[in-house]
C-alpha positions as CSV (number, residue, x, y, z in Angstrom):
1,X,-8.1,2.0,18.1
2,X,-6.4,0.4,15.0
3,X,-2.9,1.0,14.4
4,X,-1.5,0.1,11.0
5,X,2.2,-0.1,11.0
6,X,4.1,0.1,7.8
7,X,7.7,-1.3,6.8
8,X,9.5,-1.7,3.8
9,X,10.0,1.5,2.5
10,X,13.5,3.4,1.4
11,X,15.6,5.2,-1.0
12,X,15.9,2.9,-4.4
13,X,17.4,3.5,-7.7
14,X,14.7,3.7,-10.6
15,X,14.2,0.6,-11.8
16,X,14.8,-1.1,-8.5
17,X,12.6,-2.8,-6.0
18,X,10.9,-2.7,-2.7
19,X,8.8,-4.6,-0.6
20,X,6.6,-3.0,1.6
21,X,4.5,-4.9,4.7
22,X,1.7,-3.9,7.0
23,X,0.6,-5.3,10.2
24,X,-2.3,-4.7,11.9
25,X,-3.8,-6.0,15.4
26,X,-7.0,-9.1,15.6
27,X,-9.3,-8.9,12.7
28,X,-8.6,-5.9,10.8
29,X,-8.0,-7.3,7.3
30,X,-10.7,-9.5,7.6
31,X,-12.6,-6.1,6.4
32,X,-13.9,-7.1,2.8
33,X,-11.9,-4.2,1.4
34,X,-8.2,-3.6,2.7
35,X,-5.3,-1.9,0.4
36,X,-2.2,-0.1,-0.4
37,X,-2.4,4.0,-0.4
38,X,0.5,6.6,-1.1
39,X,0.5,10.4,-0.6
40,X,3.1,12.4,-2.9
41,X,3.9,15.5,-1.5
42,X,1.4,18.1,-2.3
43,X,-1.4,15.5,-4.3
44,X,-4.0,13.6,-2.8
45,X,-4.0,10.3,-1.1
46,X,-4.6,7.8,-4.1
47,X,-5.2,4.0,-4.0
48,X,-2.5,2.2,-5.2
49,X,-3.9,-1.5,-5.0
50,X,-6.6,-3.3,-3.3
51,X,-7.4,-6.9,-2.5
52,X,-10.6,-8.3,-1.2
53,X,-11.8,-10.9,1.6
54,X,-13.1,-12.7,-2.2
55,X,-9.2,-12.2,-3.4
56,X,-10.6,-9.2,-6.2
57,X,-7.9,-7.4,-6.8
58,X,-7.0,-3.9,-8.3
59,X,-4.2,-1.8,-9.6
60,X,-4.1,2.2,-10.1
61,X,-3.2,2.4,-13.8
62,X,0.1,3.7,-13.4
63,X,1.3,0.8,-11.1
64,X,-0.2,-2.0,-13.4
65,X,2.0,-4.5,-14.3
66,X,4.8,-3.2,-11.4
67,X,3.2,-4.0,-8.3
68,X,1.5,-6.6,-7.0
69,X,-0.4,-6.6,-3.8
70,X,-0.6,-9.8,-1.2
71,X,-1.8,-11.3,1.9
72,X,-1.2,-13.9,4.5
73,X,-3.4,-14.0,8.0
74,X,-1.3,-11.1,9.9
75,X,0.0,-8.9,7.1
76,X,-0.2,-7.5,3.8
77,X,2.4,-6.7,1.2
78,X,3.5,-4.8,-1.6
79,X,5.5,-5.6,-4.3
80,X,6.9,-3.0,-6.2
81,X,9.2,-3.5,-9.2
82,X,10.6,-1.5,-11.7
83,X,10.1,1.5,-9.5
84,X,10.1,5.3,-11.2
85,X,10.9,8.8,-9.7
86,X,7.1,9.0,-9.6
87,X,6.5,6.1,-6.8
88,X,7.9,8.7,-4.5
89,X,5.5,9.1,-1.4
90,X,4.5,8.0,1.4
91,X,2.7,4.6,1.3
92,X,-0.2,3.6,4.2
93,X,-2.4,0.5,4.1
94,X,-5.9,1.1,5.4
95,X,-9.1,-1.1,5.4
96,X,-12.5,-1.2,5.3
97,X,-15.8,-1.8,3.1
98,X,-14.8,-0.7,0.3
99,X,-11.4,0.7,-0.8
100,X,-12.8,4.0,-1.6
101,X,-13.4,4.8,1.8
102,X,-10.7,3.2,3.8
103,X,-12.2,3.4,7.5
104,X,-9.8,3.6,9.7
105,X,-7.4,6.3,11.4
106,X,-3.7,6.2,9.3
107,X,-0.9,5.2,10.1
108,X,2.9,6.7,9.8
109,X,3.3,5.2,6.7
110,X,6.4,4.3,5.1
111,X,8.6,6.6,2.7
112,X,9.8,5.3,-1.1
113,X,11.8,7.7,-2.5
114,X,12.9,6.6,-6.1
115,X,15.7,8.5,-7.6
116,X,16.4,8.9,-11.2
């Protein structure tokens, strides 16, 4: 079973920065669709960016412009700049076919909590 472990992730001023990294064992993001998720207390799960196998990228409105989502061979990252009181969550990567439907099990995840 995959495992996704998350790093990165801590208590920032708004307006500061954070880098967050996944790992994942073998071929896991070689799934066309792999990508950054975050869970706010009491909301949904919600994409926050996505990269493909083809390098198509996307960005949840409210993070366009901030964050910016990369890759090498063995992990994938998150940028996160000019970070708000509402980037507090809990951030998992996930991959799959499509980024829609993430397909595997979640991880731990990592907190961000931004304070104001």
């Amino acid at each position: 079973q995959v495992q996704f472990m998350e790093s990165g992730g801590g208590l920032v001023q708004a307006g500061g920065s954070l880098r967050l990294s996944c790992t994942a064992p073998g071929s896991t993001f070689d799934n066309n669709a792999i990508g950054w998720y975050r869970q706010a207390p009491g909301k949904q799960r919600e994409l926050v960016a996505g990269t493909s196998n083809g390098g198509t990228t996307t960005y949840a409105d409210s993070v366009k412009g901030r964050f910016t989502i990369s890759r090498d061979r063995a992990k994938l990252y998150l940028q996160m700049n000019s970070l708000k009181p509402e980037d507090t969550a809990i951030y998992y990567c996930n991959a799959g076919g499509s980024w829609n439907y993430p397909f595997y099990s979640w991880g731990q995840g990592t907190q961000v909590t931004v304070s104001s």
